[in-house]
C-alpha positions in Angstrom: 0.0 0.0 0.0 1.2 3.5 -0.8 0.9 6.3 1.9 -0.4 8.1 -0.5 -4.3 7.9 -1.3 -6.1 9.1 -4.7 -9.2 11.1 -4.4 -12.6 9.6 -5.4 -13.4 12.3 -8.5 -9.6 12.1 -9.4 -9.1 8.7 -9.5 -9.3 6.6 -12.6 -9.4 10.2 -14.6 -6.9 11.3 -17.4 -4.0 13.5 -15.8 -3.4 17.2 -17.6 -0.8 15.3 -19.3 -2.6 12.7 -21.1 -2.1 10.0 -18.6 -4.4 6.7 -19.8 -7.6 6.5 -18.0 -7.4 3.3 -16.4 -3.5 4.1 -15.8 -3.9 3.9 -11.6 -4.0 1.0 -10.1 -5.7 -0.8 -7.4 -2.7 -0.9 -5.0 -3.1 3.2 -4.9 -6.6 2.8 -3.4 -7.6 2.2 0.4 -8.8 -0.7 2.1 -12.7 -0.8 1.2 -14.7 -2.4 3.6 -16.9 -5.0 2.5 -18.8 -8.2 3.6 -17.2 -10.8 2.0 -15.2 -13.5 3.2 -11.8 -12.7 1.4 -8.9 -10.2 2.2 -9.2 -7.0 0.6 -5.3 -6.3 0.6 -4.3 -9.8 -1.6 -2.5 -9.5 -4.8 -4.6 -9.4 -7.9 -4.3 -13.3 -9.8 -4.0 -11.7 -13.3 -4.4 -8.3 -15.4 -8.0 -9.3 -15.7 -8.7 -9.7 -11.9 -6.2 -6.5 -11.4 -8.5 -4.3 -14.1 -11.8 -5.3 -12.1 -10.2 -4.8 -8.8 -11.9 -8.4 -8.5 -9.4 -9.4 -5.6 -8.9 -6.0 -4.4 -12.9 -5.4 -3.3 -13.1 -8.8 -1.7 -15.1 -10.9 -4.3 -14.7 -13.8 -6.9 -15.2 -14.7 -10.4 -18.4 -16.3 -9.9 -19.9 -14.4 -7.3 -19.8 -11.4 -9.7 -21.3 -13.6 -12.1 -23.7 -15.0 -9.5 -24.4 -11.2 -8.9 -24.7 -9.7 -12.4 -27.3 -12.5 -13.0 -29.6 -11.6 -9.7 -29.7 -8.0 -11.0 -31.0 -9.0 -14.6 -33.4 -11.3 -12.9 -34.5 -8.5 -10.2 -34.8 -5.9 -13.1 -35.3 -8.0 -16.8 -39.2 -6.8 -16.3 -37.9 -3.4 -18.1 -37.4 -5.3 -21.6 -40.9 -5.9 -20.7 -43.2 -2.8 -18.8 -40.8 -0.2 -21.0 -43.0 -1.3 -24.2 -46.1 -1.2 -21.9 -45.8 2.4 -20.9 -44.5 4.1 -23.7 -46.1 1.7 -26.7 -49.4 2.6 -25.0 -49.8 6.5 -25.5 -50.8 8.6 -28.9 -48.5 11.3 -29.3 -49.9 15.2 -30.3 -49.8 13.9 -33.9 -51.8 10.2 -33.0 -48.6 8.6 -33.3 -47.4 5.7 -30.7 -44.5 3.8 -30.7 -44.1 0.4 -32.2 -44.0 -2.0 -28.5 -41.8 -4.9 -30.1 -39.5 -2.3 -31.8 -39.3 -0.3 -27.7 -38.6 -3.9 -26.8 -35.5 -4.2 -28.9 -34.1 -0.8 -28.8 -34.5 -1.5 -24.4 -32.7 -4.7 -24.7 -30.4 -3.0 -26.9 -29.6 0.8 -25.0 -29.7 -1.1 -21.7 -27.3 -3.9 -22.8 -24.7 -1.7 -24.5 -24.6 1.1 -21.4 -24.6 -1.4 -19.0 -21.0 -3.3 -20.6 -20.1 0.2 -21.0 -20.3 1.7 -17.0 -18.6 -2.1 -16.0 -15.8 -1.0 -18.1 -15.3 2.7 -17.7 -16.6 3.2 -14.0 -16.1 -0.6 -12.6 -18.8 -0.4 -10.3 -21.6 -2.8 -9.7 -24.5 -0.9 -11.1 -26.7 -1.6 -14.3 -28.5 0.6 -16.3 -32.0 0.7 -18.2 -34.6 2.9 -19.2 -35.9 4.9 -16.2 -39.7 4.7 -14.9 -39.7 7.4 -13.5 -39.0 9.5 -17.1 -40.6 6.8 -19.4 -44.1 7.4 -17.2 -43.5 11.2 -17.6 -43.0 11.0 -20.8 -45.6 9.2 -21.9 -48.3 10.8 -19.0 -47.2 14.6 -19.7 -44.9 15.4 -22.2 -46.2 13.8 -25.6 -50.0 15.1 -25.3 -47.9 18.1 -26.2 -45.3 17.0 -28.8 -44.6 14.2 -30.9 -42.3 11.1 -29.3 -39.8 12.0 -31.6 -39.7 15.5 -30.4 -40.1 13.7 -26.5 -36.9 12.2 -27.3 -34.9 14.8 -28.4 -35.4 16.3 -25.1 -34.4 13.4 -23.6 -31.2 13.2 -25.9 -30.6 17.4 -24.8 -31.2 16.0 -20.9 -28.6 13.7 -21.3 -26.3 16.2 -23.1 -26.4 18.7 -20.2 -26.0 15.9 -17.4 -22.8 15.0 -19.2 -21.6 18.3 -19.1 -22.2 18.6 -15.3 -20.3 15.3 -14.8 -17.3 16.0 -17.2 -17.1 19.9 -15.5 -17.3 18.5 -11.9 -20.3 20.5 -11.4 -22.0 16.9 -10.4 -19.0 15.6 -8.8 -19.0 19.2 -6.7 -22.7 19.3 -5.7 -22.6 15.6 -4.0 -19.6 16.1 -2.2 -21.5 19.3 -0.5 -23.9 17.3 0.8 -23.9 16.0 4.8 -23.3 12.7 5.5 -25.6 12.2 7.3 -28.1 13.4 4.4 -26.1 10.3 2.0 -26.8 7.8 4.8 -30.7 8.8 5.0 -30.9 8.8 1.0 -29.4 5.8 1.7 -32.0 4.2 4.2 -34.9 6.2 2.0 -33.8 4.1 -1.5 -33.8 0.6 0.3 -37.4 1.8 1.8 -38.6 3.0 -1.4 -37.5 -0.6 -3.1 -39.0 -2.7 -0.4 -42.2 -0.8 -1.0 -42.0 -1.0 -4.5 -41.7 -4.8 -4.0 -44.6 -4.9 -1.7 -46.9 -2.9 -4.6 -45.7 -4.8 -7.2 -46.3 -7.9 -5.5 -49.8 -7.3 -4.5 -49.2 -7.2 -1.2 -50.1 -3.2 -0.5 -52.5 -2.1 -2.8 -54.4 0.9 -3.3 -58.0 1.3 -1.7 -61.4 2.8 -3.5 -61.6 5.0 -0.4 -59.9 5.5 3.3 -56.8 5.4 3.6 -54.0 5.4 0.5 -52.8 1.9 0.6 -53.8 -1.2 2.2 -52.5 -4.8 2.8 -53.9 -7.0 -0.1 -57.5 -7.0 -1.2 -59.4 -5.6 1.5 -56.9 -6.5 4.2 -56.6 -9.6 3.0 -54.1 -11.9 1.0 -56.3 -13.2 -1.2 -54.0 -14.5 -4.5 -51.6 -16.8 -4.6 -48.7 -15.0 -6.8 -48.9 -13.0 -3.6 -48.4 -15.8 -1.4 -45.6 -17.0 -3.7 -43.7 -13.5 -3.4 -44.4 -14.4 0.7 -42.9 -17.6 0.6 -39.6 -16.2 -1.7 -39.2 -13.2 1.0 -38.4 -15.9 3.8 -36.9 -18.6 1.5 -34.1 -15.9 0.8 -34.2 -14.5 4.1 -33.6 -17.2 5.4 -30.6 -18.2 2.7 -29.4 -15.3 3.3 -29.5 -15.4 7.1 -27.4 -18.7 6.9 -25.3 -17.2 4.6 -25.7 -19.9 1.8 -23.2 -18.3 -1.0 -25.7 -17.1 -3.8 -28.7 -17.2 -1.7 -30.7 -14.5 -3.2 -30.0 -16.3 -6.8 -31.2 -20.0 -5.3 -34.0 -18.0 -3.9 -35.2 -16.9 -6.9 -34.7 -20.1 -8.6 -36.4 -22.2 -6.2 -39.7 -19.4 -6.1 -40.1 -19.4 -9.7 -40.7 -22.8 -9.7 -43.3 -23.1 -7.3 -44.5 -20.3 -9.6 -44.4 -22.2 -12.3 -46.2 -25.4 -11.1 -48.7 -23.0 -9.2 -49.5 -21.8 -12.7 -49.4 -25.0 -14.4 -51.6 -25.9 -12.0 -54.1 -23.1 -11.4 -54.0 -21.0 -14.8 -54.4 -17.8 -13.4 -54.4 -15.1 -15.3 -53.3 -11.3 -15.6 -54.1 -9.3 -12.5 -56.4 -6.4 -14.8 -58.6 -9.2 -15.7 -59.0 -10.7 -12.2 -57.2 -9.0 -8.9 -56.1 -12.7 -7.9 -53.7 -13.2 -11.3 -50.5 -12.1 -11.7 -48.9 -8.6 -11.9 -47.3 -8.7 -14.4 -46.3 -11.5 -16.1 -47.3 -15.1 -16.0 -44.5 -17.6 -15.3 -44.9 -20.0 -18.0 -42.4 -22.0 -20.2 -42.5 -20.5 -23.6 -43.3 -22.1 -26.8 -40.8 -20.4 -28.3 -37.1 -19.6 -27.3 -35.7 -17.1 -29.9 -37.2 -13.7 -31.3 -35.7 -11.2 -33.8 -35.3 -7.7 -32.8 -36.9 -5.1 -34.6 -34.5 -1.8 -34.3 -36.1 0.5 -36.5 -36.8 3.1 -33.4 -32.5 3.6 -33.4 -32.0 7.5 -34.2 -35.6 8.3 -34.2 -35.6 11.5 -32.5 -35.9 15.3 -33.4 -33.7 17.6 -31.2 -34.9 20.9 -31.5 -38.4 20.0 -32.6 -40.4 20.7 -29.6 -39.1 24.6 -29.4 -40.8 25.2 -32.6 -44.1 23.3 -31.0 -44.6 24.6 -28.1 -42.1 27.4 -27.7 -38.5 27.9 -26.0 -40.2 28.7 -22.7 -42.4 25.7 -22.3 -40.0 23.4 -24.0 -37.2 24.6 -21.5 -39.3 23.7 -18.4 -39.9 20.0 -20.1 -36.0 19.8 -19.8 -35.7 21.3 -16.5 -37.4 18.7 -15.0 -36.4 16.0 -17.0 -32.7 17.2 -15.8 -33.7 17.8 -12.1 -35.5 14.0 -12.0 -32.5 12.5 -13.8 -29.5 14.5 -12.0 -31.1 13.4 -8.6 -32.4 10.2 -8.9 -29.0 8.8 -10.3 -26.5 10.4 -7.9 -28.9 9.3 -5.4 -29.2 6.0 -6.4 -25.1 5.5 -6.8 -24.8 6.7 -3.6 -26.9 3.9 -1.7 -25.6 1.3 -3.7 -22.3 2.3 -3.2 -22.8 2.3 0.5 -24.5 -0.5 0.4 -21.6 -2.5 -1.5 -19.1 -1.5 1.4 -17.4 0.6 -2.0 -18.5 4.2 -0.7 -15.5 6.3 1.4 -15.8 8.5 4.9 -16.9 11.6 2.8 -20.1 9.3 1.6 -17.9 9.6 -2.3 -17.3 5.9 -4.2 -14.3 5.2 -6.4 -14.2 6.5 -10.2 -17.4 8.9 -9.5 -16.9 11.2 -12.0 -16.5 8.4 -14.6 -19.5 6.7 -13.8 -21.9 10.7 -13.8 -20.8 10.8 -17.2 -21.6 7.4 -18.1 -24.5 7.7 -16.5 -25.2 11.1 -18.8 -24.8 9.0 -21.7 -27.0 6.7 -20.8 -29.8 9.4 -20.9 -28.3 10.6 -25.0 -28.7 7.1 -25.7 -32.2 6.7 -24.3 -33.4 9.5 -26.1 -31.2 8.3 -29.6 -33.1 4.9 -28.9 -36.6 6.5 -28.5 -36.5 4.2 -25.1 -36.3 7.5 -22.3 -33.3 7.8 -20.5 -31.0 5.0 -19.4 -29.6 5.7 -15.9 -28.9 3.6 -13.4 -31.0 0.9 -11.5 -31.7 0.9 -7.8 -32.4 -2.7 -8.7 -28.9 -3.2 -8.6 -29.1 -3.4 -4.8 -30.0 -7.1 -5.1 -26.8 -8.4 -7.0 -24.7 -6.2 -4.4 -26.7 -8.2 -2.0 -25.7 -11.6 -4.0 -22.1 -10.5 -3.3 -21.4 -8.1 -6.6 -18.4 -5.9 -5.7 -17.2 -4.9 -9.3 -17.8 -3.8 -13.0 -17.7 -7.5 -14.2 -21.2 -8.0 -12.4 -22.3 -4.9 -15.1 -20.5 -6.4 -17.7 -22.6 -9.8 -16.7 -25.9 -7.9 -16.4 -25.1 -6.1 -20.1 -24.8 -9.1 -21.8 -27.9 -10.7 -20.3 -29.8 -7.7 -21.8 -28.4 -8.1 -25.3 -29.3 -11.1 -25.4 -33.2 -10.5 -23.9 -33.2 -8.9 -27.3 -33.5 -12.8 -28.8 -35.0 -14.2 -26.0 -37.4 -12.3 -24.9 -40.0 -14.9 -24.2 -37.3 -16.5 -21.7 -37.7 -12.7 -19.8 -41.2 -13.9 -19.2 -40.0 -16.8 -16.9 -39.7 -15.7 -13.6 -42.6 -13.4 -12.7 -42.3 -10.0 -11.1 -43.3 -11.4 -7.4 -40.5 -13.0 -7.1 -38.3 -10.3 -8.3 -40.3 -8.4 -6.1 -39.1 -11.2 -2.8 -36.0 -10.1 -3.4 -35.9 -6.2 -3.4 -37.5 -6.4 0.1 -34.9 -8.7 1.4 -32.2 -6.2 0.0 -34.0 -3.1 1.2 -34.1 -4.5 4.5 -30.0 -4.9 4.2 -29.8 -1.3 3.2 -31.6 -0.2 6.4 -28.1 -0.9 8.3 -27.0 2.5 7.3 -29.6 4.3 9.1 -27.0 4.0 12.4 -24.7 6.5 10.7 -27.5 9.0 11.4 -27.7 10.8 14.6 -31.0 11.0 15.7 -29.8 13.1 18.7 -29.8 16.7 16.7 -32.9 17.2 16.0 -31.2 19.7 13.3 -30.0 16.9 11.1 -32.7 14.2 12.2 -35.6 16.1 10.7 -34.3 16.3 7.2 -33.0 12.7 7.4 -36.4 11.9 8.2 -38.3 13.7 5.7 -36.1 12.3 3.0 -36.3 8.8 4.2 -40.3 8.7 4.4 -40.9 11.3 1.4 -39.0 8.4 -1.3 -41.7 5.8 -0.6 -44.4 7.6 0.1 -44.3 9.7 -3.3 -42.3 6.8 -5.4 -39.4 9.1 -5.6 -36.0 9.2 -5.3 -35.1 12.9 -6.3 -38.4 14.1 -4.2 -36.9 12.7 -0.9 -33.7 14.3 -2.2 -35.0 17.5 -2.8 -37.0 17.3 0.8 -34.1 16.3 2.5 -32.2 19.5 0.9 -35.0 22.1 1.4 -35.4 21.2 4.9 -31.5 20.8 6.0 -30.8 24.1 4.2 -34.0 26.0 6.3 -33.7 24.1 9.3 -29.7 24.4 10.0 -29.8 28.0 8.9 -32.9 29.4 11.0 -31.0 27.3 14.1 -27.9 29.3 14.0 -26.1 26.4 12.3 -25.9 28.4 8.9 -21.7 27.0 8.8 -23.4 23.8 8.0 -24.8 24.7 5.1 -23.0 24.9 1.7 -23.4 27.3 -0.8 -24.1 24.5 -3.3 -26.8 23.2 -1.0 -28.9 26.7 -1.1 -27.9 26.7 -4.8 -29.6 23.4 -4.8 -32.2 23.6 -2.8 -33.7 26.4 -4.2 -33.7 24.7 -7.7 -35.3 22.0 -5.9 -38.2 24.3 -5.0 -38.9 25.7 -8.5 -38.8 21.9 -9.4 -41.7 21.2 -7.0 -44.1 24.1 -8.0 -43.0 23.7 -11.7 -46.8 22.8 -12.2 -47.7 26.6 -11.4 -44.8 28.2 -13.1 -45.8 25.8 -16.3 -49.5 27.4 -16.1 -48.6 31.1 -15.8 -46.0 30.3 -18.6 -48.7 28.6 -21.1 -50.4 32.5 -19.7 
């Protein structure tokens, strides 16, 4: 070990002089703490294990593959819901999108980004198409334009979130922000994915009337995909608890086969057609293996179009937002997976950040070039860290998988979302660990650890619990007498954050 130790933006980054990109190497890096079983300080085995830092993080070979193939399973259902949302909606002009052709070009953006953050950034996160922007997309943006003039505001989104990562601007703004804030954005995502397994399981659902949400059908579980996603929260709990190497992966396994002979047995159906069926898709061996991708949606998008539609003004705010939702979300997500992979450093920063914020930008240009919304990073990674995935082979694993969902993508339809759905609440109950880096003591800094903990659930956001979490640390510290503890960056911030949450308003007196 040097004495020496590289800074998280710096490291892995060209030098003034030219120096290569991937020129440092892992024996310039600290100790990371981790929770697997092997020394962090061992020599690497080969250039291969030495360029992964496969050794170096405390992992193997094959639990990065074991990982990289948990994540595709957790988060595969994107090759499948993208198509959904965005092939279901008429554009301004009564246009919609071709849903095999969204397919492909999903397989395809998610599959090429993916390889590419395992390679540039190393870390173990994969990317694919966004809900969050595909749903806003589709809900408020093309009633006004046409998809490919959606896009191109997508590709311009992407454009300017490179720039932010390339100029440090990105890089800058997280590294102003409290620890303790990165810890509760931390505790929020693993809250917000074990609630978005418990919806998309069936086990909270919405009510007619009362109160938001409620357990089942009418306080009841009543289906048995429901019971299934049950029985794979304590079969890998309790794999997990035992700490059976690639439990969450045998967990999954073992679930979607009782899914599959529940089906076999039963032949339930979709859950639209009857609340007892399944959410999403039906586990069910597929007549056929192999499909040919359709990628005629590849460069489909008009840049500038939607200034000349609806005006600069209006157009801007559609980019504003898209930009705010994207900025946050990502660095928010990176920084709970990196926590939550052991890879994150005292300052709440992760190794090669600025690398992976511009990946991550591209991933956005490329959703947009794709007509498949903006690529960024998937909290779904969580449950391949949770497998054991320390690295950027588990990406590199995960990317492949998605190219080749583009050919098999009746095979995607195996393992049905309630068991994907098992294993994000297993992983969002690992995440929860953080929450003792926060001290509840000050009331100063437990308030807006609080709000943004409980505001990612309850409003299905990531960037809302960020933007609470920054409003409120910004007011509260400041009005205390604590107004050292604020950075500039976070007022900066925080105000953008509220013109982002009245942009409703400001978009009505603007179409005024």
């Amino acid at each position: 070990m040097t004495s020496s130790t590289p800074t998280p933006e710096t490291e892995g980054m060209p030098t003034v002089s030219g120096g290569d990109v991937f020129s440092r190497t892992t024996q310039d890096l600290p100790p990371l703490k981790t929770g697997a079983s092997t020394t962090v300080d061992a020599e690497p085995k080969n250039a291969f294990d030495r360029f992964f830092e496969i050794t170096r993080r405390g992992s193997t070979i094959g639990r990065e593959i074991r990982g990289g193939i948990v994540t595709f399973v957790t988060m595969a259902y994107i090759v499948i819901l993208n198509p959904l949302i965005l092939g279901g909606t008429k554009d301004v002009a009564d246009h919609a999108l071709n849903a095999a052709q969204i397919g492909a070009a999903t397989g395809l953006t998610a599959g090429v980004m993916t390889i590419l953050f395992g390679v540039i950034a190393r870390l173990p996160f994969a990317l694919a198409a966004g809900l969050g922007i595909n749903s806003f997309l589709a809900v408020s943006v093309v009633g006004q334009v046409t998809w490919q003039e959606a896009m191109g505001l997508v590709v311009i989104n992407g454009v300017l979130i490179v720039l932010f990562g390339a100029t440090g601007i990105r890089t800058a703004i997280f590294k102003a922000v409290p620890q303790a804030l990165k810890a509760a954005i931390t505790v929020g995502i693993g809250l917000f994915i074990a609630f978005i397994g418990f919806v998309d399981s069936g086990f909270v659902n919405r009510t007619p009337a009362g109160p938001p949400v409620q357990l089942g059908v009418g306080g009841s579980i009543t289906s048995v995909p429901t019971l299934i996603f049950l029985l794979g929260v304590v079969v890998i709990a309790i794999l997990v608890a035992r700490k059976v190497p690639g439990g969450i992966l045998i967990g999954i396994v073992a679930t979607t086969i009782v899914a599959l002979i529940a089906q076999a047995v039963l032949q339930l159906g979709p859950s639209f057609k009857d609340p007892n069926g399944w959410h999403m898709t039906i586990p069910q061996l597929p007549s056929s293996w192999v499909t040919v991708p359709d990628f005629g949606l590849v460069g489909q998008f008009d840049m500038f179009g939607a200034f000349g539609r609806i005006g600069a003004l209006s157009a801007t705010m559609l980019v504003f937002t898209l930009v705010f939702s994207n900025f946050f979300d990502a660095m928010g997500t990176m920084t709970g997976l990196a926590k939550n992979a052991g890879l994150a450093y005292k300052d709440g920063t992760f190794p090669r950040l600025r690398s992976a914020f511009i990946v991550e930008g591209f991933g956005a240009v490329a959703g947009g070039a794709t007509s498949t919304s903006s690529n960024t990073v998937y909290v779904d990674s969580a449950s391949g860290i949770g497998e054991g995935a320390r690295t950027g082979l588990a990406s590199l694993v995960v990317g492949v998988l998605f190219l080749l969902s583009m050919f098999l993508t009746p095979l995607t339809l195996v393992v049905p979302i309630e068991v994907g759905s098992a294993a994000l609440v297993v992983v969002g109950a690992m995440m929860m660990a953080q929450i003792r880096e926060i001290s509840f003591k000050k009331f100063a800094v437990a308030l807006p650890a609080f709000l943004t903990i409980v505001t990612m659930p309850l409003t299905y956001s990531i960037a809302n619990g960020i933007g609470v979490g920054f409003i409120s640390w910004a007011l509260v510290n400041a009005l205390s007498g604590r107004a050292r503890k604020v950075h500039w960056l976070m007022w900066v911030v925080a105000a953008g954050f509220a013109l982002y949450f009245v942009r409703g308003p400001v978009e009505q007196l603007l179409g005024h």
